[in-house]
PDB file of N, H, CA, C and O in Angstrom:
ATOM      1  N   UNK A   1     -19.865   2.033   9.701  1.00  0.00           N
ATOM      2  CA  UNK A   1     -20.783   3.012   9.156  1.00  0.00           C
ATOM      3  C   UNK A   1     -21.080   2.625   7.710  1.00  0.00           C
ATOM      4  O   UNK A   1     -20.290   1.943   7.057  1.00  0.00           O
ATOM      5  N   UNK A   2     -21.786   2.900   7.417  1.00  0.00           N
ATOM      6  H   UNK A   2     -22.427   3.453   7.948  1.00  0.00           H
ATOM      7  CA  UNK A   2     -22.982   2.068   5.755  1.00  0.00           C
ATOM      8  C   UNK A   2     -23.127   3.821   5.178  1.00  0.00           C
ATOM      9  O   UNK A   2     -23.409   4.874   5.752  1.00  0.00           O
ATOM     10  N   UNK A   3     -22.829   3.512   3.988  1.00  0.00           N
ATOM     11  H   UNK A   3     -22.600   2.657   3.522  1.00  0.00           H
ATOM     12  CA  UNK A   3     -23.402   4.466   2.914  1.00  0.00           C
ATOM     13  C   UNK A   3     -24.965   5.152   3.425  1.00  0.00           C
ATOM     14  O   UNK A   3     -24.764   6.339   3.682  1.00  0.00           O
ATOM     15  N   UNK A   4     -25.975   4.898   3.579  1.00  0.00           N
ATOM     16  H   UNK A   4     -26.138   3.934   3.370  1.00  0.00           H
ATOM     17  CA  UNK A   4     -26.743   5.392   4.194  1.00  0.00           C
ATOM     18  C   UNK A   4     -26.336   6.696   5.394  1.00  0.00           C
ATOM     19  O   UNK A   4     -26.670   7.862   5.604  1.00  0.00           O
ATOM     20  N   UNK A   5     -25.784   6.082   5.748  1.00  0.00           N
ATOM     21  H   UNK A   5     -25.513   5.135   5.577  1.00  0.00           H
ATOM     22  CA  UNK A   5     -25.887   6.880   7.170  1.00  0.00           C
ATOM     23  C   UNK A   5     -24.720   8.076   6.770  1.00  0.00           C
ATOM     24  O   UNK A   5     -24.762   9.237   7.177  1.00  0.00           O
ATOM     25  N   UNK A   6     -23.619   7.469   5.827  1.00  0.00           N
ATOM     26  H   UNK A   6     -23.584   6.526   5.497  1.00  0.00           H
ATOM     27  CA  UNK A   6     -22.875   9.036   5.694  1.00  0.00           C
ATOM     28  C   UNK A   6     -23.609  10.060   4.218  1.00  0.00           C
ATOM     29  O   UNK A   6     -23.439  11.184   3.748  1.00  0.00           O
ATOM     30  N   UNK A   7     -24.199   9.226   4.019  1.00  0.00           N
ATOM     31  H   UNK A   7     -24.337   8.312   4.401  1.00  0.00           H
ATOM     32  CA  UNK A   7     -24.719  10.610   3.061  1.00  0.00           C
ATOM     33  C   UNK A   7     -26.427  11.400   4.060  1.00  0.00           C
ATOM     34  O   UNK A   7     -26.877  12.530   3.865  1.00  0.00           O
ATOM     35  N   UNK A   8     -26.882  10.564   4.846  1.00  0.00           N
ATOM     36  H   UNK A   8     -26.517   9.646   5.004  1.00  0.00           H
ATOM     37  CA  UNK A   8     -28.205  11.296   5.684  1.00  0.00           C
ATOM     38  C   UNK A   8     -26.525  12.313   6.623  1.00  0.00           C
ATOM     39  O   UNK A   8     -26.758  13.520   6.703  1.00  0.00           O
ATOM     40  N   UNK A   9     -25.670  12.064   6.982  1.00  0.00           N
ATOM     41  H   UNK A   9     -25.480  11.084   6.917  1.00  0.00           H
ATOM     42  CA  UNK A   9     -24.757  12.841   8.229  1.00  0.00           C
ATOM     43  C   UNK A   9     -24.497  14.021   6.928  1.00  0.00           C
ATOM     44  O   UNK A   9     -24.930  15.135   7.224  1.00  0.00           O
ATOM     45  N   UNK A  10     -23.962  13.935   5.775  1.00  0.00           N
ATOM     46  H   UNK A  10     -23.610  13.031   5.534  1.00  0.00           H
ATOM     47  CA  UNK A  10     -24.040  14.827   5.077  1.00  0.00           C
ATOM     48  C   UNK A  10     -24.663  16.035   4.898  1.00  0.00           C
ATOM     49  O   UNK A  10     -24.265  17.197   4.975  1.00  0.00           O
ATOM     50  N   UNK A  11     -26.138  15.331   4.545  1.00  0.00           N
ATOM     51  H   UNK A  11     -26.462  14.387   4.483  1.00  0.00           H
ATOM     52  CA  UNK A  11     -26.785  16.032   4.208  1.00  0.00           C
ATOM     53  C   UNK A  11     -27.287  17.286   5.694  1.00  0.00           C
ATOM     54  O   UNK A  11     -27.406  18.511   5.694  1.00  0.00           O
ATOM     55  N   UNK A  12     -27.457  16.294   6.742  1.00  0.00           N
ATOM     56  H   UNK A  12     -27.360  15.298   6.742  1.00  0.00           H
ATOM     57  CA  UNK A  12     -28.244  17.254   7.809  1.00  0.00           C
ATOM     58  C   UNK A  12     -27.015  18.101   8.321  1.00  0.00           C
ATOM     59  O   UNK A  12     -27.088  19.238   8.786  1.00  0.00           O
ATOM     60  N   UNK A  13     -26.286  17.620   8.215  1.00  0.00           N
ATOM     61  H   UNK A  13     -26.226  16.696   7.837  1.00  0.00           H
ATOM     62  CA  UNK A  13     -24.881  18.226   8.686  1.00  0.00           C
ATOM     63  C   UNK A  13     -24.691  19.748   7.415  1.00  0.00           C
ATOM     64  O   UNK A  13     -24.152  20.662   8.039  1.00  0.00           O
ATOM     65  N   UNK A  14     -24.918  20.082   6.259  1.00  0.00           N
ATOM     66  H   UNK A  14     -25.356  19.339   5.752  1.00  0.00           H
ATOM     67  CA  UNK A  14     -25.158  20.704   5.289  1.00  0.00           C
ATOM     68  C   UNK A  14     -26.605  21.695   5.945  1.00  0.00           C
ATOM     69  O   UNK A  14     -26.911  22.876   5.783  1.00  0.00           O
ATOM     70  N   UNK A  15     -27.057  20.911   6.487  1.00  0.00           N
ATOM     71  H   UNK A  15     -26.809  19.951   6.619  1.00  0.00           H
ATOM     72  CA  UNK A  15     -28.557  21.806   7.116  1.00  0.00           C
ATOM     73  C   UNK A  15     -28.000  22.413   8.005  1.00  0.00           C
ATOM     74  O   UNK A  15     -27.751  23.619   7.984  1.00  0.00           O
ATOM     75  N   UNK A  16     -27.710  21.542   9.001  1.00  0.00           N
ATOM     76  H   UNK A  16     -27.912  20.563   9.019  1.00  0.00           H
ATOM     77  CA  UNK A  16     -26.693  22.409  10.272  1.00  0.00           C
ATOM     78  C   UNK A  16     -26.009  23.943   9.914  1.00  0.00           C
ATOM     79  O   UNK A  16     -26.270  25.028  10.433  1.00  0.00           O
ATOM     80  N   UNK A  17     -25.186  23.661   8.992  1.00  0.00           N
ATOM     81  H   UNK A  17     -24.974  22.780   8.570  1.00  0.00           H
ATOM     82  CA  UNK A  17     -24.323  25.325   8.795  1.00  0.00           C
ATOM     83  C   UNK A  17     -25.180  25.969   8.451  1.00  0.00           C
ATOM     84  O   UNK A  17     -25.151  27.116   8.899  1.00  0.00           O
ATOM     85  N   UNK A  18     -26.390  25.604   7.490  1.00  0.00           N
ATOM     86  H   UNK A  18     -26.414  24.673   7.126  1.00  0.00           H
ATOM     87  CA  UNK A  18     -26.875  26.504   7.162  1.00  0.00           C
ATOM     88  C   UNK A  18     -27.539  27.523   8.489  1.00  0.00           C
ATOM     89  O   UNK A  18     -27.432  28.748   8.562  1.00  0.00           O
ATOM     90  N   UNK A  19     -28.357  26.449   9.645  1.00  0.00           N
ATOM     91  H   UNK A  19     -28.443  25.454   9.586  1.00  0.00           H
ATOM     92  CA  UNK A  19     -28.953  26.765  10.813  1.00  0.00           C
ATOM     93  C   UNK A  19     -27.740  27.789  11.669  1.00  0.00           C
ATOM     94  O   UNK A  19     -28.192  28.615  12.461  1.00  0.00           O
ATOM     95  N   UNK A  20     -26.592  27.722  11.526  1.00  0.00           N
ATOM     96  H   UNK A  20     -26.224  27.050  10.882  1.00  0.00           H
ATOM     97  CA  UNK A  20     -25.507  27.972  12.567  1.00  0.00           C
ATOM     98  C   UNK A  20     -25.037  29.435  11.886  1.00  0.00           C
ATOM     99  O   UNK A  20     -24.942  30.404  12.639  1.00  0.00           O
ATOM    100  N   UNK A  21     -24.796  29.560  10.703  1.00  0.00           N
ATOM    101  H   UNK A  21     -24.874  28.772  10.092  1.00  0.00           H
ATOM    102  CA  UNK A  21     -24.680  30.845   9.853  1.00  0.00           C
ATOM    103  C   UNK A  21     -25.803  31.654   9.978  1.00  0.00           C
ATOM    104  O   UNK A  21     -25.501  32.819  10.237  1.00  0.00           O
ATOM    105  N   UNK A  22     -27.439  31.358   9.846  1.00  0.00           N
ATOM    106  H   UNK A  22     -27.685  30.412   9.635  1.00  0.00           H
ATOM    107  CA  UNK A  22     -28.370  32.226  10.230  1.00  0.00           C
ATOM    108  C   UNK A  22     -28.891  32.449  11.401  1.00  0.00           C
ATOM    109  O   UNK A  22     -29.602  33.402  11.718  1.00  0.00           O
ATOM    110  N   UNK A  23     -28.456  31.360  12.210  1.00  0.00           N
ATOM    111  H   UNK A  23     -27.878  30.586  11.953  1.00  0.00           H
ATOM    112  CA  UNK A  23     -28.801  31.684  13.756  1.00  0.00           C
ATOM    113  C   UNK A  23     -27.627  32.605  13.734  1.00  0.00           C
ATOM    114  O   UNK A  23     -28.043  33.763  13.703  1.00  0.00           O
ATOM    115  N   UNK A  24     -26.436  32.551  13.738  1.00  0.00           N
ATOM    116  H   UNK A  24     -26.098  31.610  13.764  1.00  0.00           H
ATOM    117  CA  UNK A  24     -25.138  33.961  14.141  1.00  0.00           C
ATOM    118  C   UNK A  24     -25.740  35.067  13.913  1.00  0.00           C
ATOM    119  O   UNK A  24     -26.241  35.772  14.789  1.00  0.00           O
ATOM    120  N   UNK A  25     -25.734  35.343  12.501  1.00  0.00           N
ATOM    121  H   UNK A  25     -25.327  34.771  11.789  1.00  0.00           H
ATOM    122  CA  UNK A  25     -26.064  36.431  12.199  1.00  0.00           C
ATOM    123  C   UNK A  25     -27.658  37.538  12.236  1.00  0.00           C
ATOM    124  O   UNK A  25     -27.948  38.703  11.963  1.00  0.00           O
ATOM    125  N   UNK A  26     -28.407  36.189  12.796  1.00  0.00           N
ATOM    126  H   UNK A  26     -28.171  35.243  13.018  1.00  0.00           H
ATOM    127  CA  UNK A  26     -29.843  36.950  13.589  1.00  0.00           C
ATOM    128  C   UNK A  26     -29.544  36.559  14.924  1.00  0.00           C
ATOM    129  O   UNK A  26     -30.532  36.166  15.544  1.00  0.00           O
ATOM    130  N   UNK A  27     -28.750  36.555  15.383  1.00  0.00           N
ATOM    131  H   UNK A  27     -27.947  36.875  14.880  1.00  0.00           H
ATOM    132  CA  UNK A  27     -28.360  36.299  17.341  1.00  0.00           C
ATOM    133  C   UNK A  27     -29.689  35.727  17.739  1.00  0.00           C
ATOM    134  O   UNK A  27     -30.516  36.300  18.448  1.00  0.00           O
ATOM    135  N   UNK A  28     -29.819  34.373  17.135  1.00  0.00           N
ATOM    136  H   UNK A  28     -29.147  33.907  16.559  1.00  0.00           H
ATOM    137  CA  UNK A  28     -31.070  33.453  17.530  1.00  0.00           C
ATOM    138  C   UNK A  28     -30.213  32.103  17.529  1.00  0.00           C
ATOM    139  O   UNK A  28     -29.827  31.338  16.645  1.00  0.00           O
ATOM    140  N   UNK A  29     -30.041  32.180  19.487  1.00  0.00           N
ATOM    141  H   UNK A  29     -30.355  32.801  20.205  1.00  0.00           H
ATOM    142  CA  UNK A  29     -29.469  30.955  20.089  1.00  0.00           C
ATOM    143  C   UNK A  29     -29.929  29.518  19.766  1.00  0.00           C
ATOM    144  O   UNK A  29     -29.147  28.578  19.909  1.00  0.00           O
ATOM    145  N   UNK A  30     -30.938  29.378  19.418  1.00  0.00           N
ATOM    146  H   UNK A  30     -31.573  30.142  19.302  1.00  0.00           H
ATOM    147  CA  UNK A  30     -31.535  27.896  19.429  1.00  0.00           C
ATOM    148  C   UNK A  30     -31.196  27.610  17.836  1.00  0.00           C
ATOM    149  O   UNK A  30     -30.741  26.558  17.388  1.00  0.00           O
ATOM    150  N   UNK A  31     -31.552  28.885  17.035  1.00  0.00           N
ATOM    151  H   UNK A  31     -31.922  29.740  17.398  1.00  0.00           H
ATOM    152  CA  UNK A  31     -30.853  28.121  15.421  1.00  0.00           C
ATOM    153  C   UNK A  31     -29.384  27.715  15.673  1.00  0.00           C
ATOM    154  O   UNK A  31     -28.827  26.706  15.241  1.00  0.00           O
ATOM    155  N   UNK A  32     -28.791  28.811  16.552  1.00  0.00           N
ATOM    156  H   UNK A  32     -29.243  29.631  16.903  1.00  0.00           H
ATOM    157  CA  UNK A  32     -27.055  28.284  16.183  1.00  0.00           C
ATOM    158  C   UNK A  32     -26.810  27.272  17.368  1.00  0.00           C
ATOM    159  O   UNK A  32     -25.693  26.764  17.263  1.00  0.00           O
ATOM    160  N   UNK A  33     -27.518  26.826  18.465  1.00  0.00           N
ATOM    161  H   UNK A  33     -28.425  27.238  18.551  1.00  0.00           H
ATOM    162  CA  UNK A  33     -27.202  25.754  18.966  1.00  0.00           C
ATOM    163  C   UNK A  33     -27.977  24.602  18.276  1.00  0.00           C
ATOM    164  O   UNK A  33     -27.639  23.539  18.797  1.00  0.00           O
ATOM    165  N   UNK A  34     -28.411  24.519  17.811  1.00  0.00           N
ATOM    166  H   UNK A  34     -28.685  25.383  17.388  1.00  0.00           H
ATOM    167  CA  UNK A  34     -29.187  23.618  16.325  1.00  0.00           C
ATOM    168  C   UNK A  34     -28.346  23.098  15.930  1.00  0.00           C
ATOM    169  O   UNK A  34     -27.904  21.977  16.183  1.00  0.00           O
ATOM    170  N   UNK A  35     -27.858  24.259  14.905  1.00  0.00           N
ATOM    171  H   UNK A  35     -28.217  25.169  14.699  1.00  0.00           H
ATOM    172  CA  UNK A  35     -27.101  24.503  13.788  1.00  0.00           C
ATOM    173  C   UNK A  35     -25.979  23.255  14.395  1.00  0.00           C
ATOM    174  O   UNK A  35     -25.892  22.133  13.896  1.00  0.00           O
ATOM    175  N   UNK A  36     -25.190  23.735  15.544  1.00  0.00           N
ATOM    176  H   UNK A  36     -25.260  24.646  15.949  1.00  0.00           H
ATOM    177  CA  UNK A  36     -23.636  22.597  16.028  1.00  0.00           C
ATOM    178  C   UNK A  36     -24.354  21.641  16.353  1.00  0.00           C
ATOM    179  O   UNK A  36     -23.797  20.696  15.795  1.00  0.00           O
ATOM    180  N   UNK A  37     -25.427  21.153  17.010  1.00  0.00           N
ATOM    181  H   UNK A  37     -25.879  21.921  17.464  1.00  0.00           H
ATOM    182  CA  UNK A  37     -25.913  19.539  17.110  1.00  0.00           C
ATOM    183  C   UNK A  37     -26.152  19.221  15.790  1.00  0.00           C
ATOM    184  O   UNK A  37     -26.077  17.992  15.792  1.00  0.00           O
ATOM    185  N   UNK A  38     -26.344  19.501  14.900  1.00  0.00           N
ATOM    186  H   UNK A  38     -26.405  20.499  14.899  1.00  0.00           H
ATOM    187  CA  UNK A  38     -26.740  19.034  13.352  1.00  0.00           C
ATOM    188  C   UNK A  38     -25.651  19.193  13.028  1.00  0.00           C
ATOM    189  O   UNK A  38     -25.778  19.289  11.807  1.00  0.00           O
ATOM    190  N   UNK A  39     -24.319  19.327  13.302  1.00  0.00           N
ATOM    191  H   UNK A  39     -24.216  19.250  14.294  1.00  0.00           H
ATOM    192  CA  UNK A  39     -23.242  19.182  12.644  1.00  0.00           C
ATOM    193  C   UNK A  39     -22.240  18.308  13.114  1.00  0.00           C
ATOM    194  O   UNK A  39     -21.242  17.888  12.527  1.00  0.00           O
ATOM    195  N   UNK A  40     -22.747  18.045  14.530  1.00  0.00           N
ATOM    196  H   UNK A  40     -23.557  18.386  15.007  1.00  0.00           H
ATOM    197  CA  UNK A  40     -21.966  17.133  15.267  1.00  0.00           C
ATOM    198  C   UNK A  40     -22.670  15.693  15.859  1.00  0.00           C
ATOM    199  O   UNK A  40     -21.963  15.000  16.591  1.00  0.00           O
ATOM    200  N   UNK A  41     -23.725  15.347  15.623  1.00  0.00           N
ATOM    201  H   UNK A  41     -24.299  15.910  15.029  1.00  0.00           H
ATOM    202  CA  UNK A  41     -24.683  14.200  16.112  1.00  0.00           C
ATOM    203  C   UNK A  41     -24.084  12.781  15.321  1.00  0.00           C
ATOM    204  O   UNK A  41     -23.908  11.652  15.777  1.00  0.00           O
ATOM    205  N   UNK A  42     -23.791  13.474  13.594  1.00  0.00           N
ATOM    206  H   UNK A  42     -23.934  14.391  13.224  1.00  0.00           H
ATOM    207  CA  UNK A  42     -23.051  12.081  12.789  1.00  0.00           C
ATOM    208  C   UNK A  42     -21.858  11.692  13.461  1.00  0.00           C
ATOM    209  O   UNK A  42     -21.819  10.462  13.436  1.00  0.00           O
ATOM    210  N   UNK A  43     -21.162  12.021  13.876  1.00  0.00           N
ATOM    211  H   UNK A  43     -21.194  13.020  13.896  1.00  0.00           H
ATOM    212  CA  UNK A  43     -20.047  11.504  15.072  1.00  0.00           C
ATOM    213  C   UNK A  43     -20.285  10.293  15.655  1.00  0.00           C
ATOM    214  O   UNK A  43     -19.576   9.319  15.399  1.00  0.00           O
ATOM    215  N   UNK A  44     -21.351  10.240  16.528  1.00  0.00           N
ATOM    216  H   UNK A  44     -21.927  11.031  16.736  1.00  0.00           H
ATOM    217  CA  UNK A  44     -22.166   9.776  17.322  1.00  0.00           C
ATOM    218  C   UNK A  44     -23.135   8.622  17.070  1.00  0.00           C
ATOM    219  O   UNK A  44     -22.924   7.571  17.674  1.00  0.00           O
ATOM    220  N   UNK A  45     -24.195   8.714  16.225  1.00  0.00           N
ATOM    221  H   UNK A  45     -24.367   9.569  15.735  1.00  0.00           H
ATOM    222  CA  UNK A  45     -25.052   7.991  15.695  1.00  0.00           C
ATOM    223  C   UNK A  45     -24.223   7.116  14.498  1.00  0.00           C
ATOM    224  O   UNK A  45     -23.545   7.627  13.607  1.00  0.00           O
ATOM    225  N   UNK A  46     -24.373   6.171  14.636  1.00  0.00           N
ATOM    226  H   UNK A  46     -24.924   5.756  15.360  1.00  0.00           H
ATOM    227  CA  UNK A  46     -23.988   4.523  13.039  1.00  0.00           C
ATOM    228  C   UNK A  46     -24.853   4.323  12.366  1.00  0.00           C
ATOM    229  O   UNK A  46     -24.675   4.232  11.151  1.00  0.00           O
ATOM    230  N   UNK A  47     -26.034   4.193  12.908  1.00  0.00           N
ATOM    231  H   UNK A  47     -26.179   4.267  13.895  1.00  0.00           H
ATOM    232  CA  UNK A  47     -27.067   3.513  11.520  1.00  0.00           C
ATOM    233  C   UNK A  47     -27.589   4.447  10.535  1.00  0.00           C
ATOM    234  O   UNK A  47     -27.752   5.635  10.814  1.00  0.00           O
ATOM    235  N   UNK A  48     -27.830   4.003   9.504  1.00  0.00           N
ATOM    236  H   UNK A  48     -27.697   3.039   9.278  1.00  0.00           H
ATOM    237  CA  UNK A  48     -28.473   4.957   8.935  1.00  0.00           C
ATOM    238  C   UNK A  48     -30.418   5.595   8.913  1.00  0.00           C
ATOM    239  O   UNK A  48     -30.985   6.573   8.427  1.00  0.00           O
ATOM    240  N   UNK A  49     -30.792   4.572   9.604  1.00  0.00           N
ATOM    241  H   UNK A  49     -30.332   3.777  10.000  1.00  0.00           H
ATOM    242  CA  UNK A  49     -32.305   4.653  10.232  1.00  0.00           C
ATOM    243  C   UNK A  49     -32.106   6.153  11.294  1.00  0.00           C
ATOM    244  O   UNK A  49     -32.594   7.283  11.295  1.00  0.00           O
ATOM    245  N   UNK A  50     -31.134   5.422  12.114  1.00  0.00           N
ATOM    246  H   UNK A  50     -30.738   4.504  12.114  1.00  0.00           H
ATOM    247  CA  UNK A  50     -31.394   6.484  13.846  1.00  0.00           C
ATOM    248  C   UNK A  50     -30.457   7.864  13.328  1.00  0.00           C
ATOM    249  O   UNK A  50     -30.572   8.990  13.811  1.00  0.00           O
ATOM    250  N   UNK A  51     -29.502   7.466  12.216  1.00  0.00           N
ATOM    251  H   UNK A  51     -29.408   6.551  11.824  1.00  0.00           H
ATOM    252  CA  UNK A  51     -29.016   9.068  11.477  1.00  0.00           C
ATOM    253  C   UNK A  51     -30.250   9.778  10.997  1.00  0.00           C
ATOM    254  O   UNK A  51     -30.525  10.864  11.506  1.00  0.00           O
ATOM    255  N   UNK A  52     -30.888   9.354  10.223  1.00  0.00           N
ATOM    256  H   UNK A  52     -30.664   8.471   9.809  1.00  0.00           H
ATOM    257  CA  UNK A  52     -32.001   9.879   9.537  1.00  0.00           C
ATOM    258  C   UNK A  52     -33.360  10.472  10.516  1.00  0.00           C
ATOM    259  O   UNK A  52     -34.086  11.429  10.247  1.00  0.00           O
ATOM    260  N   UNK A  53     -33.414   9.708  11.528  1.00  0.00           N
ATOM    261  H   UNK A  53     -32.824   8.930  11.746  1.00  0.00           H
ATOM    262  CA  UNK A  53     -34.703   9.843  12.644  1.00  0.00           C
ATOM    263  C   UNK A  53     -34.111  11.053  13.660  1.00  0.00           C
ATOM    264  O   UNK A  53     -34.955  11.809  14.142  1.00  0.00           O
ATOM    265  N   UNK A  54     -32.629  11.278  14.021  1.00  0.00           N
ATOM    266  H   UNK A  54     -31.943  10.664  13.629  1.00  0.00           H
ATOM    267  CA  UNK A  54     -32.236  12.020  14.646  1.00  0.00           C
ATOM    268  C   UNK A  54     -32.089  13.242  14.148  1.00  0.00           C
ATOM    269  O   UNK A  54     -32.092  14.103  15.028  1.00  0.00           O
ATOM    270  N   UNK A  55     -31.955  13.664  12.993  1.00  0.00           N
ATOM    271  H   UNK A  55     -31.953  12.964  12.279  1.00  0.00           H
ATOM    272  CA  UNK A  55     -31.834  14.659  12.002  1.00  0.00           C
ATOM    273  C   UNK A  55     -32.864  15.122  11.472  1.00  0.00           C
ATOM    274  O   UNK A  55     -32.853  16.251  10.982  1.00  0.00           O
ATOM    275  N   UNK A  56     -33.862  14.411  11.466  1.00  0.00           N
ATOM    276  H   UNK A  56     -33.872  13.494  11.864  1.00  0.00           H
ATOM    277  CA  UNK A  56     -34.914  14.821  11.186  1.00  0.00           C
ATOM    278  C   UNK A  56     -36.087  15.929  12.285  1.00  0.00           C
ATOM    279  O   UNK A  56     -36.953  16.793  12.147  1.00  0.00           O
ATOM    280  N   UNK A  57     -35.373  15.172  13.360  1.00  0.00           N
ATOM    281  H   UNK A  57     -34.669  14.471  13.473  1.00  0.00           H
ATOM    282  CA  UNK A  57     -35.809  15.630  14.834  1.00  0.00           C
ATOM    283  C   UNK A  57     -35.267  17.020  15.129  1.00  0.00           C
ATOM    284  O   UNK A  57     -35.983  17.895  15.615  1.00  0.00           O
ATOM    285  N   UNK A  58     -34.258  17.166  14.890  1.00  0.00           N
ATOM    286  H   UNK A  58     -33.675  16.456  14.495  1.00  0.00           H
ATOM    287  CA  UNK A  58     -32.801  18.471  14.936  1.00  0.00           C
ATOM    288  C   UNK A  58     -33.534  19.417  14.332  1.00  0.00           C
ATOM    289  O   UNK A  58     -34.030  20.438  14.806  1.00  0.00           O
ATOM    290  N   UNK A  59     -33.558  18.959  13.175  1.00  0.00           N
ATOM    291  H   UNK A  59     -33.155  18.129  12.790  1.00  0.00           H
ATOM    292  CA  UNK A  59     -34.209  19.871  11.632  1.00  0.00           C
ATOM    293  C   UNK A  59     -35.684  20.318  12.115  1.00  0.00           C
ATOM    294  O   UNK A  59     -36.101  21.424  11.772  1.00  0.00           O
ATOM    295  N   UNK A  60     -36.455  19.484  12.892  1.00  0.00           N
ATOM    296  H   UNK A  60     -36.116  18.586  13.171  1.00  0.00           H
ATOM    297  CA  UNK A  60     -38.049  20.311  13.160  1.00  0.00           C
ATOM    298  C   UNK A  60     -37.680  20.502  14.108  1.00  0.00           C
ATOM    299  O   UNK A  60     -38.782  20.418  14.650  1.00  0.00           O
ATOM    300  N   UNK A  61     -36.543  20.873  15.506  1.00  0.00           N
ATOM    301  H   UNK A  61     -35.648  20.941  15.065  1.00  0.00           H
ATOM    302  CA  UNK A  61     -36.669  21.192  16.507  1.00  0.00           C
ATOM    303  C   UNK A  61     -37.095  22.681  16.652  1.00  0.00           C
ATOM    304  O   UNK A  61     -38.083  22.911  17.348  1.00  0.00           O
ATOM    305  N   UNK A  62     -36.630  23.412  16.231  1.00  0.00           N
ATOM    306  H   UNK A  62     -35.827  23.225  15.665  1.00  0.00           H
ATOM    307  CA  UNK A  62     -36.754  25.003  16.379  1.00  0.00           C
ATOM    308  C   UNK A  62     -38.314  25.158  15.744  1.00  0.00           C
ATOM    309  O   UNK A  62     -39.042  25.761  16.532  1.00  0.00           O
ATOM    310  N   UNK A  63     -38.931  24.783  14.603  1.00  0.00           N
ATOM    311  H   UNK A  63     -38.340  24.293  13.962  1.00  0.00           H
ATOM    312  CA  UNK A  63     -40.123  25.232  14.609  1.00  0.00           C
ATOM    313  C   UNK A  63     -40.808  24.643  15.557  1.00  0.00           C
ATOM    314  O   UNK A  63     -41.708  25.364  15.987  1.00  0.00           O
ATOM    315  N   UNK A  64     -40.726  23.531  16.088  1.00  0.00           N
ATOM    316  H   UNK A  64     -39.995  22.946  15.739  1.00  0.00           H
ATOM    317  CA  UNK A  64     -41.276  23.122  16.989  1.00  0.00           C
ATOM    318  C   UNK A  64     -41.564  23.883  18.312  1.00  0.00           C
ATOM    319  O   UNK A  64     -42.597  24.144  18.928  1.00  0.00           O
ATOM    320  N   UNK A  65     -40.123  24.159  18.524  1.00  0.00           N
ATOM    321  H   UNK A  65     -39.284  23.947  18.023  1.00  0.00           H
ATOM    322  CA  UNK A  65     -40.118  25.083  19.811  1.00  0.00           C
ATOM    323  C   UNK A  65     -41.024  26.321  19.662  1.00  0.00           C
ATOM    324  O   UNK A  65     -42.006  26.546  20.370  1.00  0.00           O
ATOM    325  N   UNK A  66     -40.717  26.852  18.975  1.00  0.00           N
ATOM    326  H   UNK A  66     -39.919  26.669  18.401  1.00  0.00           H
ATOM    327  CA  UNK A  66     -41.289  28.434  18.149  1.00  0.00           C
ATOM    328  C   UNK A  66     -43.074  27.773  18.189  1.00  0.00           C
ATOM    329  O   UNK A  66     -44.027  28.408  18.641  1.00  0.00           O
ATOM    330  N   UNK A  67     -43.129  26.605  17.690  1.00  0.00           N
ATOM    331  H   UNK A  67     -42.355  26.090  17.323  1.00  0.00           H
ATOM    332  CA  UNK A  67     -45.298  27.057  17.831  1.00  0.00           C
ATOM    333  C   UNK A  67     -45.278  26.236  18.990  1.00  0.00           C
ATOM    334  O   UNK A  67     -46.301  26.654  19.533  1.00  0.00           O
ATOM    335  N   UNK A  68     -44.753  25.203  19.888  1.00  0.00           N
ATOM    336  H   UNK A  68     -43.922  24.863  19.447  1.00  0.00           H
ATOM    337  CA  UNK A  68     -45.577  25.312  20.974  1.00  0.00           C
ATOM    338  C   UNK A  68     -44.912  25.726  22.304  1.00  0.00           C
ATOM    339  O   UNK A  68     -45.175  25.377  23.455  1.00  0.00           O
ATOM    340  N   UNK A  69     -43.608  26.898  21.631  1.00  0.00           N
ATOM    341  H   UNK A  69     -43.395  27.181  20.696  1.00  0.00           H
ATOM    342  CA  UNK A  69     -43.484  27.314  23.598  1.00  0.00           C
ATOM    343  C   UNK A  69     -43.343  29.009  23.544  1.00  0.00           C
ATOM    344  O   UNK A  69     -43.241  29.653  24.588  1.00  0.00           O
TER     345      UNK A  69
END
């Protein structure tokens, strides 16, 4: 694992709780199942490209969902 990739796991992983603390407490399933894939994907992913492209994906998933379903 390269410097890159643990400070992008950082950071989205930092997004994650935030998603997982406000999905709890508005009982909105898709933020807090968000929220634990954005906290658990750096596990998983090595580079710091496909850290960054995967997190980025995580992070617009819910608005995504929200305008087109």
């Amino acid at each position: 694992m390269n410097l890159a990739a643990l400070l992008w796991g950082v950071l989205f992983s930092s997004i994650g709780l935030g998603y997982f603390m406000y999905g709890k407490s508005q009982t909105r399933v898709l933020l807090l199942v968000t929220g634990v894939l954005l906290m658990m994907y750096p596990y998983f992913v090595s580079g710091g490209w496909a850290t960054f492209l995967v997190g980025a994906l995580l992070t617009a998933s819910p608005w995504l969902a929200r305008r087109f379903f």
